[in-house]
C-alpha positions as CSV (number, residue, x, y, z in Angstrom):
1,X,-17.6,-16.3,-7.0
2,X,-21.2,-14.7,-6.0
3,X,-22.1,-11.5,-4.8
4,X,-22.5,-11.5,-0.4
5,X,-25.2,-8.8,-0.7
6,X,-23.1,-6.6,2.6
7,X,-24.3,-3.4,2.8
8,X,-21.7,-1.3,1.5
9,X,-21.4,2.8,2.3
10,X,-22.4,5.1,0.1
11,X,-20.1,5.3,-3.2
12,X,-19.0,8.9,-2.8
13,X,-17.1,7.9,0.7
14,X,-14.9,5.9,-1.4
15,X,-14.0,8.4,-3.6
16,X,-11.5,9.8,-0.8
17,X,-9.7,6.4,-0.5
18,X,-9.2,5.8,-4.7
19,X,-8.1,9.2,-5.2
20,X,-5.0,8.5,-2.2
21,X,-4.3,5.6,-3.6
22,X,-4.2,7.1,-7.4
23,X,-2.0,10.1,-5.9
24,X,0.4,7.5,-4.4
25,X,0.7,5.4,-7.4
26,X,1.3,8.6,-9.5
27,X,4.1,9.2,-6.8
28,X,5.6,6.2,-6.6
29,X,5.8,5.8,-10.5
30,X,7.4,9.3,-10.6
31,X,10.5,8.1,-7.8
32,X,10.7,4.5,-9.8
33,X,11.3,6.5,-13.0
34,X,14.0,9.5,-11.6
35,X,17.4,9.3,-12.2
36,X,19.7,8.1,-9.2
37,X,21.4,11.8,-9.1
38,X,18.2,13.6,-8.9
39,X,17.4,11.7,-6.2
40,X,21.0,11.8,-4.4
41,X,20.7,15.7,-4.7
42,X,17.2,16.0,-3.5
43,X,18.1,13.7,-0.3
44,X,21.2,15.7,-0.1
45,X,23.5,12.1,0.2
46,X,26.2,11.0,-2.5
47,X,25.1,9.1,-5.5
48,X,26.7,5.9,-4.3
49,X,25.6,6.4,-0.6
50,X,24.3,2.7,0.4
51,X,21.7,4.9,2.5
52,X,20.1,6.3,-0.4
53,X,18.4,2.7,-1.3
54,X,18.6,1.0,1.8
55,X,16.6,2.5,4.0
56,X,13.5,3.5,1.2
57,X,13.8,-0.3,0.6
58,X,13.7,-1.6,4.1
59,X,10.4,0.6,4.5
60,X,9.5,-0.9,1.2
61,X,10.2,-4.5,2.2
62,X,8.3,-3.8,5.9
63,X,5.1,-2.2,4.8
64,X,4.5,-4.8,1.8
65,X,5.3,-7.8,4.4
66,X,2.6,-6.5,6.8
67,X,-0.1,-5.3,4.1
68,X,0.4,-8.6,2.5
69,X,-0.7,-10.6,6.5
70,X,-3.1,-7.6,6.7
71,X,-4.9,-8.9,3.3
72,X,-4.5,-12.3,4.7
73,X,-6.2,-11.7,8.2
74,X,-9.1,-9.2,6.5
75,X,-9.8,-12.2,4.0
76,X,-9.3,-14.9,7.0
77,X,-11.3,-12.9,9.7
78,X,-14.8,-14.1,10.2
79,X,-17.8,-12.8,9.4
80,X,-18.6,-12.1,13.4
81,X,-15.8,-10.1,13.9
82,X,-18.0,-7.1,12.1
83,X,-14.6,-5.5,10.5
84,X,-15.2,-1.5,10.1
85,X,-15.3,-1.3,5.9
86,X,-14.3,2.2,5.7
87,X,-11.5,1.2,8.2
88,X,-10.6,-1.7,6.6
89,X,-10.5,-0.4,2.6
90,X,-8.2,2.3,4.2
91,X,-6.1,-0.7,5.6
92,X,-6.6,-2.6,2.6
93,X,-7.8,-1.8,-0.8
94,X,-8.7,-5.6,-1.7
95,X,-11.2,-5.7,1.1
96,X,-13.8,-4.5,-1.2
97,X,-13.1,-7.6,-2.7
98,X,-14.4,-9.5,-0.1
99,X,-17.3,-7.2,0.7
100,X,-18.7,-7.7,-3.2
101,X,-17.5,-11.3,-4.0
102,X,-16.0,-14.1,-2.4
103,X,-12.5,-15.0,-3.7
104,X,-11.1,-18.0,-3.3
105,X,-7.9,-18.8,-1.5
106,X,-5.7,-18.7,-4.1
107,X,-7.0,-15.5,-5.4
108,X,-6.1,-13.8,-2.1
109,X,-2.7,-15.7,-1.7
110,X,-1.4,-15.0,-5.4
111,X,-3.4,-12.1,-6.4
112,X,-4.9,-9.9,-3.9
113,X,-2.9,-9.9,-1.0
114,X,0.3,-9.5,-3.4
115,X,-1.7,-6.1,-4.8
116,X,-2.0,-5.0,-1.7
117,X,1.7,-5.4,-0.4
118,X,2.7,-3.9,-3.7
119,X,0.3,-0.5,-3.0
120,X,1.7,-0.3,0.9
121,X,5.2,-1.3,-0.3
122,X,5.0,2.0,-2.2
123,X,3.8,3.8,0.4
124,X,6.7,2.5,2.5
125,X,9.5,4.0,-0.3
126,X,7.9,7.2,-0.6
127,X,7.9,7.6,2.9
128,X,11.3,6.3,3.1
129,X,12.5,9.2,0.7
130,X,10.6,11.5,2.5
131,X,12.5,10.8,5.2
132,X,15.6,11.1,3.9
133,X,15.1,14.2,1.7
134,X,13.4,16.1,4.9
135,X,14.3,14.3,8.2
136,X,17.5,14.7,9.9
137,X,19.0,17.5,7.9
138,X,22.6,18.0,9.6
């Protein structure tokens, strides 16, 4: 790995993007770690409702497949294509990555791209429960 010497943005407009990302970690951890009841109540379903984990985990399983190929085409994309960083860290957080060092295949394929499904995949459950705790109230 060696440094590619791309100009990158100033470091304070990052700080907007690691502090999302820290707030939906903190989130995310905080659902993982609630009992199933809580959540049943808060989403107003029974405690055994299939609902209550299916859809959070089909938003889950969606946003982690796409933010895993997103990882793949930021990594993949060439150099001409002059990819937007602030766009593209906002996409995906291991494009830094690529803007600082190159990593090789396998890093991407086992490592990075996996990260970045898991921090979209999260995104994707909280967003499931937010819809299910405040959409569609009957």
């Amino acid at each position: 790995m060696g440094l590619r010497g791309v100009g990158l943005p100033v470091q304070s407009e990052w700080v907007i993007f690691v502090v999302a990302l820290a707030l939906l970690g903190v989130l995310s951890v905080t659902l993982a770690v609630l009992p199933r009841s809580w959540i049943a109540r808060t989403c107003k379903k029974d405690r055994d409702d299939e609902q209550l984990f299916s859809a959070p985990l089909k938003l889950l399983g969606g946003f982690a497949v796409i933010s895993y190929l997103l990882a793949l085409v930021a990594y993949l994309a060439p150099h001409g294509w002059n990819l937007d960083p602030q766009l593209m860290f906002s996409l995906c957080p291991m494009y830094f990555i690529k803007m600082t060092f190159d990593p090789s295949l396998a890093a991407i394929f086992l490592l990075l791209a996996p990260m970045n499904a898991a921090v979209y995949g999260s995104l994707g459950l909280t967003l499931g429960y937010a819809w299910l705790a405040f959409g569609k109230r009957r």
